[in-house]
N, C-alpha and C positions, 0 to 999 in steps of 0.2 A: 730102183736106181733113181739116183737125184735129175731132175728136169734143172734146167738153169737158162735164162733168158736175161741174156746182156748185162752179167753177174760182172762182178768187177773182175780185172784182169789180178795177178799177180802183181805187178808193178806197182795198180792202185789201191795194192790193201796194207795196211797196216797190222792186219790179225789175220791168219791164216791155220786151217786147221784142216791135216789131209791123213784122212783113214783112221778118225779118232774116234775113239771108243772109250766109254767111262761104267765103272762098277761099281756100287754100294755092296760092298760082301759079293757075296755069290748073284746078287742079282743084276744080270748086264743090262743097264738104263741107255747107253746111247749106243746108239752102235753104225762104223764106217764115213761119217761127216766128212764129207771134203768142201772147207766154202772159203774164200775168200771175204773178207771184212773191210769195205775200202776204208780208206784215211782222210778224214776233215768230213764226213757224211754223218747222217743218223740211219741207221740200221733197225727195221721194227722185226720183234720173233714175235710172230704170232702162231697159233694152235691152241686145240684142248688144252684142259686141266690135266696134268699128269705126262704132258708128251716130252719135255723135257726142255723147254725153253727153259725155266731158271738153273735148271742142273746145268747145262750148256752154258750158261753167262758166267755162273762160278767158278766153269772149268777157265775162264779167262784170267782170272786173278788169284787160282788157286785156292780160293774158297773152302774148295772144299775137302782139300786138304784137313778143314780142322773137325772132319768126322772120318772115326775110326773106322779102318777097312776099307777103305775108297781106292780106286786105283785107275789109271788110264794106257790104253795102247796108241800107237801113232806119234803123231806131230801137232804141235800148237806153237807157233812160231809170232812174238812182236815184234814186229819192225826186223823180221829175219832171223829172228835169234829167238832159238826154243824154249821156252819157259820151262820144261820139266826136265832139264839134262840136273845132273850133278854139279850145284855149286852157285844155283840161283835161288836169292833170297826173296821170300813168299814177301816177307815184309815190305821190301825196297817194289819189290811187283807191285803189292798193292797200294803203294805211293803213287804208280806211274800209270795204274788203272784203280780209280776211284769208285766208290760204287754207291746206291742212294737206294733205300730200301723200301718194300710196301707201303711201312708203315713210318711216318717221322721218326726218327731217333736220337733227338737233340739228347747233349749229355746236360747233367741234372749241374747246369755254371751260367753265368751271365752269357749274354749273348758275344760279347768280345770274346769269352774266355772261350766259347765254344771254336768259333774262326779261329782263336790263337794258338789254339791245343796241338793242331798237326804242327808249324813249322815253332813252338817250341822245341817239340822232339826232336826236328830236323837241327837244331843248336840257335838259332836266333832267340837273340839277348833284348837286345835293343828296342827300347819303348820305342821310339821312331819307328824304327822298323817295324813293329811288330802292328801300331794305329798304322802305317799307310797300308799292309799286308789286308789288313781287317775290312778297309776302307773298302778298297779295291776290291776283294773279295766278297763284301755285300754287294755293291755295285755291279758286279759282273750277274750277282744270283740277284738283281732289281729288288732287292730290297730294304738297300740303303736310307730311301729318301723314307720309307715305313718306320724307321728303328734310329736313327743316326741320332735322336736326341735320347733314346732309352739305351743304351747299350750296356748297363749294368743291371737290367731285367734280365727275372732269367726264362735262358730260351725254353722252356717250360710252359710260360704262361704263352708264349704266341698265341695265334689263331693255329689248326691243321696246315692249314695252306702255307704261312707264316713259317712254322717248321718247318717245314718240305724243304723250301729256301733256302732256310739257314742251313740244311744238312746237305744244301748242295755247295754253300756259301765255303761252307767245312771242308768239301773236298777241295774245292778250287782253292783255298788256299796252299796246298801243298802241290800247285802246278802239275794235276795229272797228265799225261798222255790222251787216256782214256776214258769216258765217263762209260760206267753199268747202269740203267735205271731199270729197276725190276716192279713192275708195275707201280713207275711213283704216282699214278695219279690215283687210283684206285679210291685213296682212303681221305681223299678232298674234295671238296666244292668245287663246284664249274667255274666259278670265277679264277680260283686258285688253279683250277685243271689248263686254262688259259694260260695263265701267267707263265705257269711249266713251258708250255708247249713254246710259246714266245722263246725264255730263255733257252731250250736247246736250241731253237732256229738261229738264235744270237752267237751260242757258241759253237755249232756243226764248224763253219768256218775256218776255227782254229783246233777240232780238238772231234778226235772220234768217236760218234755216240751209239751204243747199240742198248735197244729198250725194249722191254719183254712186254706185251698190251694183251689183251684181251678183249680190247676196245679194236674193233675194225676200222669205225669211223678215224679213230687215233690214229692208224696208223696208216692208214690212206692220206690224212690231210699232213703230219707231219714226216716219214720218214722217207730218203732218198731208193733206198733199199729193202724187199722186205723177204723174210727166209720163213718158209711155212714148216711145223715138226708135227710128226702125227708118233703114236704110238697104235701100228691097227689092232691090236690084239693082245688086249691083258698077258700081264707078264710078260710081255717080249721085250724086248729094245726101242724104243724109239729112235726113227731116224729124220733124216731133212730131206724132204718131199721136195718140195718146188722153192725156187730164190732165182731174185731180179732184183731189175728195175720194179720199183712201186707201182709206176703206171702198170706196166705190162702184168703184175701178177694179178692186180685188181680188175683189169679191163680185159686182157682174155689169157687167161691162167691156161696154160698146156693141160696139165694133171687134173682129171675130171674131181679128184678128191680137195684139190685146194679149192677148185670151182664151187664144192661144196659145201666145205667152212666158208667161204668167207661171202656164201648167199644165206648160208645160217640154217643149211641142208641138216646139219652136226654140230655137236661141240657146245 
């Protein structure tokens, strides 16, 4: 059974997810999550390799939907409203929760073309519109004052770090709800791992963040909330072991098993 220590209420979450269970084919990966996700916070999932933090992130924006045989029991509720009833569009979801991956994944265009791609699709026409949209949306991902005289480079040759950016620059342009970051710092330099950390603190604020680390240190210094997943025993389900407040799970964790990931007992 889940531990939970001054876990957001109902009221202050934005993602909610009660008795949810997810399958790949016949093998059940998550199994019974009941958590609360608050609204305008950053959220750290930390656990082993394999316990199901990023299959859990994707169950958020239906990810994973785009592999065969997948399926879910329960509830996943945004802002109240269930994401897996009959007659919600995965597409418009993942507009409204964004997501930023391991590894950079600029598309192969200049760096305008890249920020300008989502609210294209969205029907904006309008050069005006489309340089203030661009502007704004480096600006927000700090790395405007980097690129504002190059922006017909393409986002390709950045630095690592550089990319990370612009792929976060990329979502923010289509005004998510939600940011996923699934270990975006992993595959960057500390100076860039910085940078990262900076821009969520910037935008926790206005815009909900939950980010899968494997980095302790990470997720002790930046997130408000953090949700521990284990899987104890090959081939079973993994479930969600302890979630709080950050201070509280790092400074005295209930569950002698979180006590011992995050002393580095495991994992």
């Amino acid at each position: 059974m889940s531990v939970y220590q001054s876990a957001p209420t109902l009221e202050q979450a934005a993602i909610t997810a009660k008795d949810f269970n997810f399958w790949y084919g016949d093998f059940h990966a998550l199994t019974g999550l009941d958590l609360n996700i608050a609204k305008n916070a950053i959220t750290a999932f930390i656990g082993p390799s394999g316990c199901g933090k990023s299959t859990f992130l994707r169950c958020i924006n239906r990810m994973n939907d785009l592999i065969e045989g997948t399926r879910v029991e329960g509830t996943m509720t945004l802002d109240g409203n269930d994401i897996y009833v009959e007659g919600v569009d995965p597409v418009d979801l993942r507009r409204r929760v964004g997501m930023i991956f391991q590894q950079p994944n600029p598309f192969p265009k200049s760096i305008y073309e890249n920020v300008a791609f989502g609210p294209r699709l969205q029907g904006v026409t309008s050069k005006s519109d489309l340089d203030d949209i661009v502007e704004e949306s480096l600006k927000r991902a700090n790395l405007w004052k980097e690129v504002s005289n190059q922006l017909n480079k393409d986002g390709l040759a950045l630095s690592g770090g550089q990319q990370q950016r612009l792929c976060i620059a990329r979502v923010l342009a289509v005004q998510p709800d939600v940011l996923l970051m699934d270990e975006p710092c992993s595959a960057i330099d500390p100076t860039s791992v910085s940078k990262v950390e900076d821009l969520m603190a910037e935008l926790a604020p206005e815009m909900t963040i939950i980010i899968v680390t494997h980095s302790m240190q990470q997720a002790a210094r930046i997130s408000d909330y953090t949700a521990f997943f284990l899987q104890e025993v090959a081939g079973e389900p993994a479930t969600l072991i302890e979630y709080g407040q950050t201070d509280a799970i790092f400074t005295s964790p209930v569950d002698s098993r979180t006590e011992d990931y995050i002393t580095g007992r495991f994992g």
